[in-house]
N, C-alpha and C positions, 0 to 999 in steps of 0.2 A: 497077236504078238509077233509071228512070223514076218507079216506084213513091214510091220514095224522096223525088225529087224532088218528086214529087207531093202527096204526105204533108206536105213541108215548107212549100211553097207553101199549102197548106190551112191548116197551121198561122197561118202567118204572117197569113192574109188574116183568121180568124178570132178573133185578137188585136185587130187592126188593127179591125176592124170593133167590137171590144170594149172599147174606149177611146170616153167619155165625148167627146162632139161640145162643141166650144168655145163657151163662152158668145159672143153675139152683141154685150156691153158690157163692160167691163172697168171696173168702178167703183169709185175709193178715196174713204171720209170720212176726217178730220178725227178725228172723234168714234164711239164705239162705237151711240150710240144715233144715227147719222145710217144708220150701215151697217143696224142692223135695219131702218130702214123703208124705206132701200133695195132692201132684198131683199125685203122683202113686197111691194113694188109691181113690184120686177124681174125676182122669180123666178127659172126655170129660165135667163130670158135675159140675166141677167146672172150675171158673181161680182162678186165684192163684197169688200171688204176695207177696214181699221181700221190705221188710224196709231197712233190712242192707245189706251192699254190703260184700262177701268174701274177700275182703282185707282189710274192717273194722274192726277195734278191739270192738267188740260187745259190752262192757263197755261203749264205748263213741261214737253214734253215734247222726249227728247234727239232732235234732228239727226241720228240716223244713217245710215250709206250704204243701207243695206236697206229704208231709207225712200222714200229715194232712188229707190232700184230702182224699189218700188213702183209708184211714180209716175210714172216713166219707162215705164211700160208703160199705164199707166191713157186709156181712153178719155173717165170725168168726173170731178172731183174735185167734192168735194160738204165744202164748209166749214160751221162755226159764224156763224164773222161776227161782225162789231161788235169787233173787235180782239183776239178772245179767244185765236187762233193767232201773233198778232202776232210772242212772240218767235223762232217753231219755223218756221213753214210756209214765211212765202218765201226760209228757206235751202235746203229743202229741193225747192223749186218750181225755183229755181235747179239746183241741182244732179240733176233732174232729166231736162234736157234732152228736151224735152218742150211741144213750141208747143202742144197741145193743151187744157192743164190751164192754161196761164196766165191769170192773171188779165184777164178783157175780154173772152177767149174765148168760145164756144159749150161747151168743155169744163171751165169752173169755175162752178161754182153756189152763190151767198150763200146759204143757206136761211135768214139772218136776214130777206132779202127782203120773205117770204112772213108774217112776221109783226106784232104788233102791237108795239113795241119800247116796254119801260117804263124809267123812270128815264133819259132821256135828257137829260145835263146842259143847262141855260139858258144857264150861264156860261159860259167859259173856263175850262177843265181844266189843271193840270200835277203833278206826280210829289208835290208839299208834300201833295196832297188821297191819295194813297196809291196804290193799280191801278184809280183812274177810267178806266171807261171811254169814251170821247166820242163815241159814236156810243147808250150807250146799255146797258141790261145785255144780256150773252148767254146767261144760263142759263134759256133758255127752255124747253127740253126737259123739265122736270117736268112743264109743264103739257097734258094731251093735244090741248088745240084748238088749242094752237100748233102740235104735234106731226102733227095732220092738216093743216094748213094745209102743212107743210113737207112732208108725201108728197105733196101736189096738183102743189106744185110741182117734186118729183123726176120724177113720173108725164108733166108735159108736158116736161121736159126729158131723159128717156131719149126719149119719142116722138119730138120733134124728134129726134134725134141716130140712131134706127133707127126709122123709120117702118113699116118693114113688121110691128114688132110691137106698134104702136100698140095694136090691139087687146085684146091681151095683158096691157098695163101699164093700161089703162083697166078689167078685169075685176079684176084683182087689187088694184088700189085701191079698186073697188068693194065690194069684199069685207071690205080693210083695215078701210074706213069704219065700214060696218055691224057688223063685232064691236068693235072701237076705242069707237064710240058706244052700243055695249049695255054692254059695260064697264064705260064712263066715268058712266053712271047708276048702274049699281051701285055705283060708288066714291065718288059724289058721296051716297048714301041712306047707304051704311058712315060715311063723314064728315063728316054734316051735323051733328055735335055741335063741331066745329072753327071753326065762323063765330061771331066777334067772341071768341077765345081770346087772348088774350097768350100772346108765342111769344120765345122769346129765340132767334138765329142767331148761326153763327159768321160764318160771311162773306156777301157777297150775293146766295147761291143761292137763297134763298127766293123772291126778287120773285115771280115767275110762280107759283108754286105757291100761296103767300100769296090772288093775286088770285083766282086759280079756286077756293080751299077757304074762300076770306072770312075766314082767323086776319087778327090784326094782330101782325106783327116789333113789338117794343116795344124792341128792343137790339141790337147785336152784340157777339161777342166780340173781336172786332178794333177793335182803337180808330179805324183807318183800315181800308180794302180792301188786303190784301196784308200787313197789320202784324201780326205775332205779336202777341195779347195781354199786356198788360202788369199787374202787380199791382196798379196802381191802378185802372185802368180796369174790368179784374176786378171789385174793390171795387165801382165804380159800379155796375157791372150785377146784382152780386147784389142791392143795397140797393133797387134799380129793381125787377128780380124779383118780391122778397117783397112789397114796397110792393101792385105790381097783380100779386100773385098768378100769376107764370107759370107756362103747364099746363106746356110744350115746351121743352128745349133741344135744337132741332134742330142736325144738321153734315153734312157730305158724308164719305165712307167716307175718301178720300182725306187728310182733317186730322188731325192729335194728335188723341187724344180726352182727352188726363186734365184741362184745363182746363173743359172741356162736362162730362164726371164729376162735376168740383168743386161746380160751379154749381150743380148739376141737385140734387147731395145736399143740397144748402145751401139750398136753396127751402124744400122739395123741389118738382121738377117732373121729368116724365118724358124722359127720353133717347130719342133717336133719332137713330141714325147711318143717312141716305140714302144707297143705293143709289146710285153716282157714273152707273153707265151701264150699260146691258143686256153680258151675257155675251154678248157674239156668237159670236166665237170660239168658245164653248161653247154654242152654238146658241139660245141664249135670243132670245125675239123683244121687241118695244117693248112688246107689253103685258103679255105675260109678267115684264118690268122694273117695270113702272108697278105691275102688282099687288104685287109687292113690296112697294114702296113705301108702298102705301096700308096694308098688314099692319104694317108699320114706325109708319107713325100711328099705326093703331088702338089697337098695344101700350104704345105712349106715353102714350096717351091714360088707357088704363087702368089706369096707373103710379099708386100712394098719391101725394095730394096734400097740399101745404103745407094750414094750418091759416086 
């Protein structure tokens, strides 16, 4: 019986010892590409976990309790910013019960903060001008040097929050950096035929990526920000198109595409459906995403063009 006992005890202890040690952070984004560079810089010391899915249009994702959950347990939340969670997040900040993550705290972090925010209206904004944002665009993440700027500042905001693995999160950003910026040369030598192209967009996701590749948006497909294209506006933009020769009709994975089709045929100019946001989930990392992306130009680019 001893024996026995003994055996089961051993069992037990060597289970027990065989279970995975709790990460030291418990961190929720926003967005899928905030989670990659979370975990490149957090590592084994954190988990990490994504509210929104990449094939979500990040404006509107559903409230649900699991979200909830999430975030009821989350030691930082790690936002977009500039309004872009506006209608989803503080129901679900709320209902999380959760003084950690609220807004003001040590545990919620703008990573719009840390960037250089373009298109930030002069005027007064309201709903007539379309999904203005008033603080400024938030689709900053195509571009990578916003995108290092935003692990800087996850990097000093997990140290604050666990110092003892300061360390830790200062080597693995170092690391970040240095492949991120070898990279991001090679993607800027692969794209350096894209500076001064005419580029038609569906909605305002380009800005940032626009600035770092040097294309110029010459249109949208949206007559306002948030408005379904309409047949005549449509008409405008193809006539614009042809006029100055668009290479590009760029869109994010997340929209219709048969209006972007239309256009693109109609030029002709090359189609490119962006990559909304890294596969985290599926373990893809931010530059693993970014590459994508730039394959996604290139293809575009080398699409038969108008006459």
């Amino acid at each position: 019986m001893n024996s026995l006992r003994l055996a089961a005890l051993s069992a037990a202890l060597c289970c027990l010892f065989a279970l995975p040690a709790r990460a030291d952070l418990n961190v929720v984004t926003t967005l899928p590409d905030l989670a990659a560079l979370t975990k490149s810089v957090g590592g084994d010391h954190t988990t990490v976990t994504t509210l929104a899915l990449p094939t979500q249009d990040p404006h509107f994702v559903d409230a649900k309790p699991n979200l909830a959950l999430a975030l009821n347990k989350a030691d930082l939340l790690v936002v977009d910013g500039l309004d872009l969670e506006i209608g989803w997040l503080p129901t679900l900040q709320i209902g999380a019960r959760n003084s950690k993550i609220q807004t003001g705290n040590p545990g919620y972090l703008d990573a719009s903060r840390f960037v250089k925010v373009l298109e930030v209206p002069t005027a007064k904004v309201d709903r007539s001008q379309g999904d203005v944002h008033p603080g400024g665009n938030p689709h900053y993440l195509h571009d990578p040097r916003a995108a290092l700027s935003v692990a800087r500042g996850i990097e000093a905001r997990l140290a604050q929050l666990d110092p003892k693995n300061a360390s830790a999160y200062q080597a693995n950003l170092d690391k970040f950096s240095a492949e991120l910026e070898k990279a991001r040369a090679d993607w800027e030598k692969r794209l350096a035929a894209l500076r001064g192209v005419p580029v038609i967009s569906y909605h305002k996701t380009t800005a940032y990526l626009g600035d770092w590749l040097g294309f110029d948006t010459i249109a949208y497909l949206e007559p306002k920000p948030g408005i379904p294209p309409t047949p005549s506006h449509v008409a405008e933009v193809l006539t614009l198109g042809k006029q100055k020769k668009a290479r590009l009709v760029v869109q994010e994975e997340y929209y219709p595409d048969s209006t972007s089709k239309l256009v693109a045929s109609r030029i002709p100019a090359g189609l490119v459906i962006l990559p909304s946001g890294a596969d985290f989930r599926g373990g893809e990392t931010y530059i693993q995403r970014e590459e994508r992306l730039v394959k996604k130009l290139e293809q575009g680019l080398a699409a038969p063009q108008g006459g």
